[in-house]
C-alpha positions as CSV (number, residue, x, y, z in Angstrom):
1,X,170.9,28.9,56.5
2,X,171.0,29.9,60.1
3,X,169.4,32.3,61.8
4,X,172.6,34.7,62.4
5,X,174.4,33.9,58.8
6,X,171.3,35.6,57.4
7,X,171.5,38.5,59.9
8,X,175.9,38.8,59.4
9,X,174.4,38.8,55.7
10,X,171.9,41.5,56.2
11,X,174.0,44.1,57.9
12,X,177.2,43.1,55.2
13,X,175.0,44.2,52.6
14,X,175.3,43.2,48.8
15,X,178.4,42.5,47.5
16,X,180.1,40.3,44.8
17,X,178.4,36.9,46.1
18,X,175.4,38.6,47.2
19,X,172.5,40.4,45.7
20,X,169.1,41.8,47.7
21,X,165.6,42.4,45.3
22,X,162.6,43.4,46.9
23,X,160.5,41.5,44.1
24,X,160.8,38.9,41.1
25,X,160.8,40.9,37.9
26,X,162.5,40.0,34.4
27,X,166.2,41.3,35.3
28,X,166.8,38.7,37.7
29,X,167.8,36.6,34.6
30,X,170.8,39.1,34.3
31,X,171.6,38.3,38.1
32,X,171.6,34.5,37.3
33,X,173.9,35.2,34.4
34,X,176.5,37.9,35.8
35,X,176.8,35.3,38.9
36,X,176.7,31.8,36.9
37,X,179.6,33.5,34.8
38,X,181.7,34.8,37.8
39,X,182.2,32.8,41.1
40,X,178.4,32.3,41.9
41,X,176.2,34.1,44.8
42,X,172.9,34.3,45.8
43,X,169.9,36.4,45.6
44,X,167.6,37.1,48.0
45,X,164.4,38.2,47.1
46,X,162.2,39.9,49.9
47,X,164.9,42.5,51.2
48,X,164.9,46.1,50.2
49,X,167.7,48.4,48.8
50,X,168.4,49.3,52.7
51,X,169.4,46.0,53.8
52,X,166.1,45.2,55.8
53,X,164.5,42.0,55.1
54,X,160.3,42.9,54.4
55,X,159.2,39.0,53.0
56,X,157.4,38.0,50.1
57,X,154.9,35.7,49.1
58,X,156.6,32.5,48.5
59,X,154.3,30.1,46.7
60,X,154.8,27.4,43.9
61,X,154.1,29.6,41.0
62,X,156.6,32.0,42.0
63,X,159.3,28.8,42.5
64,X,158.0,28.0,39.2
65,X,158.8,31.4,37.4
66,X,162.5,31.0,38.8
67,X,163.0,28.2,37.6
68,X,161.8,29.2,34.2
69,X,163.9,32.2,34.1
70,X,167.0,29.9,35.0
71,X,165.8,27.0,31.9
72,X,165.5,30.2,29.2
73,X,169.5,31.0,30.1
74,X,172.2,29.4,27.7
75,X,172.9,27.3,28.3
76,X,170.5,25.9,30.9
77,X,171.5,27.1,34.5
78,X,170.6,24.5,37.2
79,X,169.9,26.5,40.6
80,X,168.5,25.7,44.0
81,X,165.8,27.7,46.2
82,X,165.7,28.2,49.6
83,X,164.2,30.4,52.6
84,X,164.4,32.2,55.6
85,X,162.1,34.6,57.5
86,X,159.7,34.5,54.3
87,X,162.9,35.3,52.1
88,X,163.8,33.3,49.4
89,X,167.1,32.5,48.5
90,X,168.2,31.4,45.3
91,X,171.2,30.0,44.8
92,X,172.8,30.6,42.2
93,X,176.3,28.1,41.4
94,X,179.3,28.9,39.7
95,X,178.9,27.9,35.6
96,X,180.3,24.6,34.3
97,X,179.9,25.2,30.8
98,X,180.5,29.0,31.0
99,X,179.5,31.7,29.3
100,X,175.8,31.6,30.1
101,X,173.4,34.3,28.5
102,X,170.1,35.2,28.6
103,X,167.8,37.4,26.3
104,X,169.0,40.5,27.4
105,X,173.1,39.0,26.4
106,X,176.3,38.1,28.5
107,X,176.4,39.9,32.2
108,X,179.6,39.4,34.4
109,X,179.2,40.5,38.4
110,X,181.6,43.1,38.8
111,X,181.8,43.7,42.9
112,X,178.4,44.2,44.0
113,X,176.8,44.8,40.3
114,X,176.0,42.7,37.4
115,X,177.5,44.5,34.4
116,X,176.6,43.8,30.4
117,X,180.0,42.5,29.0
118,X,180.8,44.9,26.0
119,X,182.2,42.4,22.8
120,X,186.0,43.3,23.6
121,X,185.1,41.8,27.4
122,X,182.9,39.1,25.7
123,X,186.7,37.8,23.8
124,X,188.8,38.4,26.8
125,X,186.1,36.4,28.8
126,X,185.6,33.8,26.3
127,X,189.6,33.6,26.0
128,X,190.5,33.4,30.1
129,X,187.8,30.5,29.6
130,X,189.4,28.2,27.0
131,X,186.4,29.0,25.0
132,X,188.4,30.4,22.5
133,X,192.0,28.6,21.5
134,X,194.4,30.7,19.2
135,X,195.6,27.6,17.6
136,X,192.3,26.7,16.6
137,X,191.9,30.8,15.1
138,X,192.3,31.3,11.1
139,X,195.3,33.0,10.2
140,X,193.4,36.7,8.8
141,X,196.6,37.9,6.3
142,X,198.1,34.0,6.0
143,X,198.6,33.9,2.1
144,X,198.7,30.2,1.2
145,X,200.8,30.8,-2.2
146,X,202.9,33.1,-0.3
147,X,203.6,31.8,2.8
148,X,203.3,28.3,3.0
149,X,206.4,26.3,3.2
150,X,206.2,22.6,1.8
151,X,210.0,21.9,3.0
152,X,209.2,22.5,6.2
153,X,206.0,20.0,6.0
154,X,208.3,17.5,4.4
155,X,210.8,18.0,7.1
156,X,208.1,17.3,9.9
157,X,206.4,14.4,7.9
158,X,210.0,12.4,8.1
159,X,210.3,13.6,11.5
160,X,207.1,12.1,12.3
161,X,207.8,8.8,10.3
162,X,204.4,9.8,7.7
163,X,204.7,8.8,4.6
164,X,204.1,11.1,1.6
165,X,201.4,9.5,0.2
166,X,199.0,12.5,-0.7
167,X,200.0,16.5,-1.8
168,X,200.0,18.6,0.8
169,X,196.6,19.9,1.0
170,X,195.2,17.0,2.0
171,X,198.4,16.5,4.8
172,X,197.2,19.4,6.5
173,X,193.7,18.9,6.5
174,X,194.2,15.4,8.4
175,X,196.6,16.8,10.5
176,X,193.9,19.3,11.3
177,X,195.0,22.8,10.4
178,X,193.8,23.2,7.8
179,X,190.4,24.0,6.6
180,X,189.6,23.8,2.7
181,X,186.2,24.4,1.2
182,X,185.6,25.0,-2.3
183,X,188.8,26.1,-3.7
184,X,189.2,28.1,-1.1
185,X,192.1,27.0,1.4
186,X,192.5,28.4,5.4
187,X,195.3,27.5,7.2
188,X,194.6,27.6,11.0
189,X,197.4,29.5,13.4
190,X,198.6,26.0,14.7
191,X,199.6,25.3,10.9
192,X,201.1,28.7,10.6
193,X,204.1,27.9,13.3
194,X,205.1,25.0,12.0
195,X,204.9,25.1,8.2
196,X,205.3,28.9,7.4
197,X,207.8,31.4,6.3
198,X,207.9,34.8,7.9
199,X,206.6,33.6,11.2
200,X,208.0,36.8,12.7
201,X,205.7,38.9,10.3
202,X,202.6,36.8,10.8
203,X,203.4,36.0,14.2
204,X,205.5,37.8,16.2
205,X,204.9,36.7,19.7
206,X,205.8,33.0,18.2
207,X,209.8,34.6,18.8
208,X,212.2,33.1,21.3
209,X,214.4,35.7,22.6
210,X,217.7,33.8,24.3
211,X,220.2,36.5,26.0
212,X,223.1,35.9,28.2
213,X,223.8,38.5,31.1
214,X,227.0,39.9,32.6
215,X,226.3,38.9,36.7
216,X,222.7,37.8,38.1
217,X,221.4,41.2,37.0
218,X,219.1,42.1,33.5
219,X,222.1,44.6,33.2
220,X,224.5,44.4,30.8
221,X,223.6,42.0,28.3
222,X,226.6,39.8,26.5
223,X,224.7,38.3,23.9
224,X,221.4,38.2,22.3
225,X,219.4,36.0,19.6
226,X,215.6,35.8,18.3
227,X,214.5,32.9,17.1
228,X,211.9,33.8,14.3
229,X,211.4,30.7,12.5
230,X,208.5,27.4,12.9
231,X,207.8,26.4,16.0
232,X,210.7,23.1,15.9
233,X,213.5,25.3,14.3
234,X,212.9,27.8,17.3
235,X,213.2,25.2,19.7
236,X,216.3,23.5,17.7
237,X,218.3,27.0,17.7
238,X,217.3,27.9,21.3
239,X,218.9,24.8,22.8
240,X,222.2,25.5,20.6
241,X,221.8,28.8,22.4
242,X,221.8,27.6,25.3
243,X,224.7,24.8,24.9
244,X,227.0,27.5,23.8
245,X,226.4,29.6,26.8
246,X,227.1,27.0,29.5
247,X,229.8,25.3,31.3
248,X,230.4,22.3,30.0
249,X,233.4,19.7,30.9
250,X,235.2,17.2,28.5
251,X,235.2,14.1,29.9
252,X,238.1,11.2,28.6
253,X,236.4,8.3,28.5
254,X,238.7,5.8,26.3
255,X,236.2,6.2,23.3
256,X,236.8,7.9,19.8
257,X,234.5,11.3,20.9
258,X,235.1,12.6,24.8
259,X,232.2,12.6,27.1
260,X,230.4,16.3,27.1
261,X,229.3,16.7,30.9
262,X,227.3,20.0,30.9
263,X,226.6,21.8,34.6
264,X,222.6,21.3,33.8
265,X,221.3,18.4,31.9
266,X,220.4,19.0,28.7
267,X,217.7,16.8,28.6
268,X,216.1,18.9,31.4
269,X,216.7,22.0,29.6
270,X,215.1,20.4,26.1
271,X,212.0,19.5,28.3
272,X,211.7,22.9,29.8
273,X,212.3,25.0,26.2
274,X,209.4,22.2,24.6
275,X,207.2,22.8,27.4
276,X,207.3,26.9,27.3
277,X,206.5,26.3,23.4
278,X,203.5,23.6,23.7
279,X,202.0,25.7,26.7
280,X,202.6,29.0,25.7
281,X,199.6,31.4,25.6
282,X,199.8,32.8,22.1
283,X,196.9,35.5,22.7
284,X,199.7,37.5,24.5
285,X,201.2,39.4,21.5
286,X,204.1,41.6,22.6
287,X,205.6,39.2,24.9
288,X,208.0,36.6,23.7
289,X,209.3,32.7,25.2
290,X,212.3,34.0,26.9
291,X,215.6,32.2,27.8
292,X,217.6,34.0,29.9
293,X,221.2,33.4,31.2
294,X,222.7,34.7,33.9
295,X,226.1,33.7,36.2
296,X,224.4,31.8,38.6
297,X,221.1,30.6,36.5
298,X,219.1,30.3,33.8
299,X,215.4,31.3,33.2
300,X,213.7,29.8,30.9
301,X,209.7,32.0,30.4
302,X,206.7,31.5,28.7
303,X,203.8,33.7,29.0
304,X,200.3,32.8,30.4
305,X,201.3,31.4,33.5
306,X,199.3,28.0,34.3
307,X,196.8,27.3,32.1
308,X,192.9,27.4,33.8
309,X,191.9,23.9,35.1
310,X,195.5,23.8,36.7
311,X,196.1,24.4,40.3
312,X,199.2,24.4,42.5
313,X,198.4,21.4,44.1
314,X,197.6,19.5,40.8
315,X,200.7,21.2,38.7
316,X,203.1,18.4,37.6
317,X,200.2,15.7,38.9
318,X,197.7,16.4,36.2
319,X,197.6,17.0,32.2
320,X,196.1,20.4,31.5
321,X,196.7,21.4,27.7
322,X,196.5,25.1,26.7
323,X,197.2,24.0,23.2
324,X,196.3,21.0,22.3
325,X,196.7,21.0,18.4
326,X,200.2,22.0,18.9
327,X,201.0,19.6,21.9
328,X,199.7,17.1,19.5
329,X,201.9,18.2,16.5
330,X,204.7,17.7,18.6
331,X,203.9,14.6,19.9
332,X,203.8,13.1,16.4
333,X,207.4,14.3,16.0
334,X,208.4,12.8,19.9
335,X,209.0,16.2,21.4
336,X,206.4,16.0,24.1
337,X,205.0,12.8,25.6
338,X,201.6,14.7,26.1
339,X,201.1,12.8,29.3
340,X,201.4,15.6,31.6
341,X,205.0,14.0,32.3
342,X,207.2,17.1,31.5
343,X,207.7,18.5,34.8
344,X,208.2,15.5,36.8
345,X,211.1,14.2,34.0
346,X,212.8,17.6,34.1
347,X,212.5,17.2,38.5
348,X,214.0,13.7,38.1
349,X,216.7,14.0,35.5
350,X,218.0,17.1,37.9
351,X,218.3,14.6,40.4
352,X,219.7,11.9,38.5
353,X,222.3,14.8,37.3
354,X,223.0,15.7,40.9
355,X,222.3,19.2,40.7
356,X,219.3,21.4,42.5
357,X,216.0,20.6,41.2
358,X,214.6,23.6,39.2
359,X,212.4,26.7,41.1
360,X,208.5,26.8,39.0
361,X,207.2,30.4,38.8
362,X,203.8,31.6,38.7
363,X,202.3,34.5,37.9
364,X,201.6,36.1,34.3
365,X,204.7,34.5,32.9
366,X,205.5,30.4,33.8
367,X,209.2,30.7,34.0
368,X,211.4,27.6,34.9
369,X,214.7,28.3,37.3
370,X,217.7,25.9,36.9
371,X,220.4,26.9,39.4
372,X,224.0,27.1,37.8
373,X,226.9,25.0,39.3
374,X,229.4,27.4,40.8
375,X,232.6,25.3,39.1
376,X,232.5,22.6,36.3
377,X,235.6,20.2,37.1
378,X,239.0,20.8,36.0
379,X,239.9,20.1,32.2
380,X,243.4,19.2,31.0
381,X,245.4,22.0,29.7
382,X,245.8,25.5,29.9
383,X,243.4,28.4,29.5
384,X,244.7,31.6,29.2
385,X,247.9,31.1,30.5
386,X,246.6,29.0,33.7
387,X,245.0,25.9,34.8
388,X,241.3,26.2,34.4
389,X,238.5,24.0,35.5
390,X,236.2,25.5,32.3
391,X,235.8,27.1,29.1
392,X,234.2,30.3,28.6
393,X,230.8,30.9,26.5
394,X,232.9,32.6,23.6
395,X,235.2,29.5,23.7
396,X,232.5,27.0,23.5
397,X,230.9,28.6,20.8
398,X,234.2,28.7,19.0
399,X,234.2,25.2,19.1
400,X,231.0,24.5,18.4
401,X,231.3,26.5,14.9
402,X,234.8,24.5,14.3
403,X,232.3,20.9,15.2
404,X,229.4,22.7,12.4
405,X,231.6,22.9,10.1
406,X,235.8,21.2,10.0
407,X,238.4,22.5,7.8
408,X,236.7,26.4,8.5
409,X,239.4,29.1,8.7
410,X,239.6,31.8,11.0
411,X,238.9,34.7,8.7
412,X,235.4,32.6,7.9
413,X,235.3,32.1,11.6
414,X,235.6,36.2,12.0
415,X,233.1,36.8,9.6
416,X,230.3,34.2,11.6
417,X,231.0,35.4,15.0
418,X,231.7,39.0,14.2
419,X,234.8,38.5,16.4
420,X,237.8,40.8,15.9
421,X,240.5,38.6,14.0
422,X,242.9,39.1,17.2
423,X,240.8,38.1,20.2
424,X,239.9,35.2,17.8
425,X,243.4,34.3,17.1
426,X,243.7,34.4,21.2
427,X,240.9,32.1,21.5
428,X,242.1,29.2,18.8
429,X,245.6,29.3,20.3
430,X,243.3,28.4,23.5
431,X,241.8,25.6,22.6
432,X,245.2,24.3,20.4
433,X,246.8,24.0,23.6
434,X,243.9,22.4,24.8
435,X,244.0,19.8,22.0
436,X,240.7,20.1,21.8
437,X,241.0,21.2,17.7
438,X,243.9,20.9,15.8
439,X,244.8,22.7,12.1
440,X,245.3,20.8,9.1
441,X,246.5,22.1,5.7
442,X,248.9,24.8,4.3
443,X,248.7,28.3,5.7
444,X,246.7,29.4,2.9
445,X,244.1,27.0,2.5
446,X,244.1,25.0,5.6
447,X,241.5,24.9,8.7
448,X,240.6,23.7,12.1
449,X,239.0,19.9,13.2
450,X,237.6,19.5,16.4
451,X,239.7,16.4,17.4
């Protein structure tokens, strides 16, 4: 350290990277802690508590009684000495392998003092560090009798391509959430998303909330779902959301089905909607995945932002997994690649769709942007009297139900979209015109067939 670094030092004062002691005495292993836990600092031992720099003895043995104060800190701290004008540094870097502790317990620097961490700051610490992973958490109230669904675990198993070839006890414990000792069985909160009933009960932030907005404001909204059941149904009903919600164009291509051309690629979408799952931080109860549709976008939000180890300038070049039980879980089933590949395939496939690559958000929510296309194309036919390039969201949905389920009438189609009979009636006559469905049967017990 130069000369005038130490003097700029001196007259700064103490402050969150720096810390003056007069002498070496038994707290400076709560210094070493509070600064290997934070961003790291240094101490300077020979300067009083008014900034003026007075010396002290520097020999081998006191060398040697730092560095046995930093070897009794766990775990092991490795630091560096140093001096100036019969000063001694210490250096102090920021911990690898936080949190550290030392006999005294955890200490965090909090501006220019180290402060004892009380146990609620000891979780939220432990937490922001990846120290603690809430897919790796027992499920407290998670009833296995009650709760557990073995459909659902069949479902996933052919999914997956796994054979059957054990009960499910011993499915979950190899796919590693659950724990079972004695007769005793724990099922971890990883195995609770995907193979549980009443997810909403047990847990509630697991929800996807899709709306659709009138305009670009959170105003007036036009519709609204939560998605409350395991983790791949959620996902399943979230992108049906979102098909029925945007513009899509029917495209004659000569085959038997027309070619569906929607104004964002689906495939995009999909990968966005998986990612805000897989990453999600689930420690943030209260706040829910959000998809959010609005005339000129949609928003798709997850909360925790990026996960730690993840920069800006690494985002989308590295692989940085906030969950990594439930990445894997969906990995098995082909949802994710877990190659840190999602956000480069959603930039590409925008590209290879011809439409704006998507706006990434930061801050305590990650939210993905997808710019809306201003017109779709022109369709054959007539909507609503006049020649339209589009269908609207309740038309699409219309016709979506009519794909779900042929030969439906419209008083079953009335009861499933809570739709008025008339303004239903206006929308079938619609998409007759259209020939996009036609009717088939008497007028009592016939229905409608996409064509």
């Amino acid at each position: 350290m130069k000369e005038e670094e130490f003097e700029f030092i001196l007259e700064k004062g103490e402050g969150y990277f720096i810390e003056f002691k007069e002498n070496l005495d038994k707290s400076i292993s709560r210094e070493l802690v509070a600064f290997a836990n934070s961003s790291g600092g240094q101490i300077f031992l020979g300067v009083d508590d008014k900034n003026k720099a007075i010396g002290i003895e520097i020999t081998n043995k006191l060398r040697s009684q730092i560095q046995d104060f930093a070897a009794n800190i766990q775990p092991t701290l490795d630091i560096s000495l140093s001096e100036i004008d019969n000063v001694l540094i210490i250096n102090v870097p920021e911990g690898i392998d936080k949190p550290y502790q030392c006999s005294d317990g955890f200490f965090l620097r909090m501006g220019a003092n180290s402060q004892k961490m009380s146990r609620s700051q000891i979780i939220d610490f432990l937490q922001h560090e990846g120290k603690i992973r809430f897919e790796e958490q027992f499920h407290r109230y998670f009833d296995f009798e009650k709760h557990f669904n073995s459909s659902k675990l069949n479902g996933y198993l052919i999914m997956s391509g796994i054979t059957k070839n054990m009960d499910d006890i011993s499915i979950l414990e190899n796919l590693g959430v659950l724990r079972k000792s004695g007769n005793t069985k724990r099922m971890l909160n990883a195995g609770v998303l995907f193979f549980s009933n009443n997810i909403d009960i047990l847990l509630e932030q697991s929800i996807i909330t899709c709306a659709v907005f009138e305009g670009t404001e959170r105003i007036k909204v036009l519709n609204r779902k939560d998605f409350a059941e395991d983790i791949i149904t959620n996902i399943d009903n979230a992108l049906l959301f979102i098909k029925q919600s945007l513009k899509v164009e029917y495209k004659m291509t000569g085959e038997a089905r027309r070619q569906e051309i929607y104004e964002i690629p689906l495939q995009a979408i999909r990968e966005a909607v998986v990612n805000a799952v897989a990453h999600r931080d689930y420690f943030a109860d209260g706040s829910h995945i959000t998809v959010e549709i609005f005339s000129d976008r949609l928003e798709i939000g997850n909360p925790g932002g990026l996960p730690k180890g993840l920069t800006l300038d690494s985002f989308g070049k590295k692989a940085v997994r906030r969950n990594p039980i439930i990445t894997n879980l969906l990995q098995r089933c082909n949802f994710v690649e877990n190659m840190g590949t999602g956000i480069n395939k959603i930039k590409e496939l925008c590209v290879e769709y011809n439409v704006k690559e998507p706006v990434f958000v930061f801050n305590e929510f990650f939210t993905v942007i997808f710019k809306r296309k201003e017109t779709i194309g022109e369709l054959n036919g007539e909507l609503n009297g006049e020649l339209n390039g589009e269908l609207n969201a309740k038309q699409i949905i219309l016709l979506e139900n009519i794909r779900k389920k042929e030969g439906i009438n419209i008083t079953e189609l009335s009861k499933i979209l809570d739709i008025p009979f008339s303004t239903l009636d206006k929308q079938i006559r619609v998409l007759l015109r259209q020939n996009l469905i036609i009717r088939k049967g008497s007028k009592k017990t016939g229905g409608y067939y996409v064509v």
